[in-house]
TORSESE-402976 format. One line per field, with one value per residue (C-alpha): residue number from 1; x, y, z. Coordinates in Angstrom, 3 decimals. Layout:
BEGIN
num	[NUM;...];
x	[X;...];
y	[Y;...];
z	[Z;...];
REM end
This chain:
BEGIN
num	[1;2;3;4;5;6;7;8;9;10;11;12;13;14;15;16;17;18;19;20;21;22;23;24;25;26;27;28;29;30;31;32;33;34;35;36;37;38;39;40;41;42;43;44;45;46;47;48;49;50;51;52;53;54;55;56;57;58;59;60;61;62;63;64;65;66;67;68;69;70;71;72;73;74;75;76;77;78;79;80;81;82;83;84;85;86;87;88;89;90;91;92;93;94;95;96;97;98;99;100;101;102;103;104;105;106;107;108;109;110;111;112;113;114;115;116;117;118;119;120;121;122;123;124;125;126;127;128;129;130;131;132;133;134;135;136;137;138;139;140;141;142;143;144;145;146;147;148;149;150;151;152;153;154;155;156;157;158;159;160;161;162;163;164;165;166;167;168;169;170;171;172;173;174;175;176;177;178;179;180;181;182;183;184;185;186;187;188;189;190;191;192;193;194;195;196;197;198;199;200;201;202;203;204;205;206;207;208;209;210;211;212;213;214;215;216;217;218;219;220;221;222;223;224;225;226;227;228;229;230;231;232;233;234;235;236;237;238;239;240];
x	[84.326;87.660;90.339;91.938;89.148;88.298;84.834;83.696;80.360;78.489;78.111;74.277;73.224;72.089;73.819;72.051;72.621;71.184;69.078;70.261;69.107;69.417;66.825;64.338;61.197;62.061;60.432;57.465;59.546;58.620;55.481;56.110;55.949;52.293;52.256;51.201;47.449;46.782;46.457;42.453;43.178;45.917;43.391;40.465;42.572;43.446;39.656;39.155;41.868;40.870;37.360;38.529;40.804;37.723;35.282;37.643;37.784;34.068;33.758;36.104;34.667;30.843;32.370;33.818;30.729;28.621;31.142;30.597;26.402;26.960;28.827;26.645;23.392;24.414;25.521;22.174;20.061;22.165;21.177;17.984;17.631;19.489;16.563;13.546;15.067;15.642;12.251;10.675;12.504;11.147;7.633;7.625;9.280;6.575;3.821;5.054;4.537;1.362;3.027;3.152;5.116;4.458;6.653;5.959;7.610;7.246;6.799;3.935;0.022;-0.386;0.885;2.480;1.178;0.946;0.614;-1.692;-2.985;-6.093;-7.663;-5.842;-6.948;-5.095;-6.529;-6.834;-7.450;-9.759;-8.126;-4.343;-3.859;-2.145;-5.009;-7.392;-5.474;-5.495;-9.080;-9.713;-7.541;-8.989;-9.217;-7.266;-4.759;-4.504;-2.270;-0.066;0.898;1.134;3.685;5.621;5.390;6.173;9.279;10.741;10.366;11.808;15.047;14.055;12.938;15.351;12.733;9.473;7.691;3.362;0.935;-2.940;-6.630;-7.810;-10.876;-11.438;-15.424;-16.579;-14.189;-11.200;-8.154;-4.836;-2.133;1.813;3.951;7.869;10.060;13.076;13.663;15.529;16.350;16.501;17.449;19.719;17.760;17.207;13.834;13.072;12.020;11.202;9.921;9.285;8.662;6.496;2.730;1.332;-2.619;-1.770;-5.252;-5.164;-2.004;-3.664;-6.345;-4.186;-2.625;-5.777;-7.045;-3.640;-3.993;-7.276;-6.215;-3.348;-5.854;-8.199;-5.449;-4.214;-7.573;-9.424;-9.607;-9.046;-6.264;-4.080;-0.993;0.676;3.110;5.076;5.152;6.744;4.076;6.940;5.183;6.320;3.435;1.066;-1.663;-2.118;-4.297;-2.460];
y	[153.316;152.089;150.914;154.163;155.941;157.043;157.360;155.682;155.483;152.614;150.434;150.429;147.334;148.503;151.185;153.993;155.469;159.090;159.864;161.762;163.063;159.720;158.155;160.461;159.156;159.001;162.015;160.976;160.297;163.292;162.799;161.878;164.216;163.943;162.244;164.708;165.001;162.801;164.854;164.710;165.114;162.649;160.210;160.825;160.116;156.944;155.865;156.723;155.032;152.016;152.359;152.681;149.456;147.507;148.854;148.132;144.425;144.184;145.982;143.322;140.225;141.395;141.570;138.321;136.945;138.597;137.183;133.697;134.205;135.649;132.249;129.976;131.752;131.761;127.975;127.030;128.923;126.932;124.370;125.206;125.788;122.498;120.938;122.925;122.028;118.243;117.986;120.017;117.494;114.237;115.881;116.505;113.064;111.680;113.343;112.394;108.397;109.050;107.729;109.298;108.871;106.882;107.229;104.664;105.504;103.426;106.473;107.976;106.387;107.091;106.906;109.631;109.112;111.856;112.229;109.530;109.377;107.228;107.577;110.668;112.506;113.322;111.431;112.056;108.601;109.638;107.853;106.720;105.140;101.501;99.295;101.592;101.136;97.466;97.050;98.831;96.016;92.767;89.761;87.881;90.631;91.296;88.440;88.309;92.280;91.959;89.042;91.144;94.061;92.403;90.654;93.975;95.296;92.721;92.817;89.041;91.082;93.024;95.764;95.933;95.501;94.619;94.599;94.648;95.884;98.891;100.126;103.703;104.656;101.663;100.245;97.556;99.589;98.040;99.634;98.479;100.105;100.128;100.668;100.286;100.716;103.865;103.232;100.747;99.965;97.810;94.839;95.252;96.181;98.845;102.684;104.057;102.784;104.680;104.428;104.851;104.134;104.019;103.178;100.095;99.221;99.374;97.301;94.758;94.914;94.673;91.425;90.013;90.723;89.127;86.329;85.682;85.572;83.027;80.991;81.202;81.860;77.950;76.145;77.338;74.001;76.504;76.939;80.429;82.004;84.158;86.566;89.504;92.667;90.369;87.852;85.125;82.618;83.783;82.026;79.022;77.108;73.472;73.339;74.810];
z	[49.248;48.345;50.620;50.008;51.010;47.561;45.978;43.210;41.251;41.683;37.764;36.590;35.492;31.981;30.976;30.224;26.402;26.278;23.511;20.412;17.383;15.539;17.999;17.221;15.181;11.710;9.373;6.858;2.893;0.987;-1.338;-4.812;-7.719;-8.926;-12.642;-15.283;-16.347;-19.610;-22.438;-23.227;-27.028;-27.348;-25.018;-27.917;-30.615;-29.111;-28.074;-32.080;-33.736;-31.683;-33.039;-36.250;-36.464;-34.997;-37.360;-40.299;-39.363;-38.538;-42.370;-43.843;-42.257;-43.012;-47.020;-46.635;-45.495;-47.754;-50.695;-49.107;-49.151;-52.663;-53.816;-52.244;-53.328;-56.774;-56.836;-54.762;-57.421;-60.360;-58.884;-58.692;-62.141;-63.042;-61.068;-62.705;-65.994;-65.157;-63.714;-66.667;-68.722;-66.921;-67.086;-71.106;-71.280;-69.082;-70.793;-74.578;-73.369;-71.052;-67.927;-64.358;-61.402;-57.957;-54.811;-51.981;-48.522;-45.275;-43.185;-45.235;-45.238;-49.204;-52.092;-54.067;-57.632;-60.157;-63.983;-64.137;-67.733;-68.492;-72.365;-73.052;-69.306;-66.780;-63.623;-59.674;-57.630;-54.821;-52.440;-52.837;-49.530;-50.509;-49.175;-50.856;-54.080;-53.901;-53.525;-56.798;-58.627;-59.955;-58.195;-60.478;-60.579;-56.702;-55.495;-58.006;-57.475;-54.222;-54.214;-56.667;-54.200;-51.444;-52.550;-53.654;-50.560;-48.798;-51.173;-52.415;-55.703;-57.959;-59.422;-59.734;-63.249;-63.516;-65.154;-63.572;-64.155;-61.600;-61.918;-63.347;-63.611;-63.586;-66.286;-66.039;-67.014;-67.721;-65.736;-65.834;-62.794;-62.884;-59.776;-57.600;-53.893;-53.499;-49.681;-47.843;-43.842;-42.118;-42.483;-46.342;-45.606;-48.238;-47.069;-50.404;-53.683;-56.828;-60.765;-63.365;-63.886;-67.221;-69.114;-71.206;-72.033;-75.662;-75.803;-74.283;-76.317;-79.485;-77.377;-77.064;-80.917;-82.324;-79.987;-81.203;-84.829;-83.900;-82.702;-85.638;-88.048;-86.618;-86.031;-88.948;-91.735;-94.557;-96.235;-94.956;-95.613;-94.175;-97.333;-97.402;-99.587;-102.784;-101.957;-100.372;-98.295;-94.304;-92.648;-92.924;-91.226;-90.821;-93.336;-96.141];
REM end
């Protein structure tokens, strides 16, 4: 009430705002257009020309592999046949002056020895282990190639070059071996050894007979000389 005596509505707090239609809960967003279905064909062709392009490059790297093998086969086979020649070479060469080969290694228990040739006949030691080897050679021999052994193994020796008697059924052969260290370690200490072997028996018997003929051909008290093929004095004893 008023002082005039008028009424009047009392104020709410809060007012009140009535609801309307743009209060109502908002409507779901209409769906979206489904996409189209892929085309099944076009989807194939696709899956195919993929295959294609990956079988192509699997196709062109197996060629260039296979080119590669080719190349390398071929050079390993020339090579191959550069070796078979060179070692068909060494053998002929080997066989023409009777020799044979030896290989000593530091990793091995025996020797490698092959194409020995004693009086014409190809040989087989029964046992080539190095300690067995050594016990075949002549006393007087023994030391002597083992020094020379042993100092080209141990690098004090430049090559190795000998001559010895080995026993061969029951006979004192003369044998001459040849060789170089072919590898050696850190320390100088050599890994591998090899060279040539060879019979020089009747050498050193033709040594021995012209060494005996010095002697006599000097001691003798008669009278010798010594003349070539127009009978010119080249040689003459004491007593002459």
């Amino acid at each position: 009430m008023t002082a005039a005596g008028a009424y009047v509505p009392a104020q709410h707090p809060h007012p009140v705002v009535a609801a309307g239609p743009a209060d109502a809960p908002a409507a779901d967003p209409p769906a979206a257009d489904p996409l189209p279905a892929a085309d099944p064909q076009l989807a194939a062709a696709q899956r195919e020309a993929l295959l294609q392009r990956r079988l192509a490059r699997e196709r062109s790297a197996r060629k260039a592999a296979e080119a590669l093998l080719t190349d390398k086969s071929r050079e390993l086979w020339g090579a191959l046949v550069q070796t078979r020649e060179a070692e068909r070479r060494l053998q002929l060469a080997l066989w023409a002056t009777d020799e044979g080969i030896w290989e000593w290694r530091a990793d091995a228990p025996r020797l490698a020895l092959q194409g020995l040739w004693i009086d014409g006949q190809r040989t087989q030691l029964p046992d080539t282990r190095l300690g067995a080897l050594l016990r075949r050679v002549h006393r007087q021999d023994r030391t002597p190639l083992m020094q020379c052994l042993r100092a080209h193994r141990q690098g004090t020796g430049t090559h190795i070059e000998a001559d010895f008697r080995m026993v061969f059924a029951a006979r004192w052969r003369w044998l001459r071996i040849c060789g170089r260290a072919l590898q050696r370690d850190a320390g100088g200490l050599a890994l591998q050894i090899a060279g040539t072997i060879k019979d020089v028996t009747a050498q050193h018997a033709d040594d021995e007979t012209r060494q005996l003929m010095a002697h006599a051909f000097a001691s003798t008290l008669d009278a010798l000389v010594v003349v070539d093929s127009e009978w010119r004095i080249v040689q003459a004893n004491d007593s002459f």
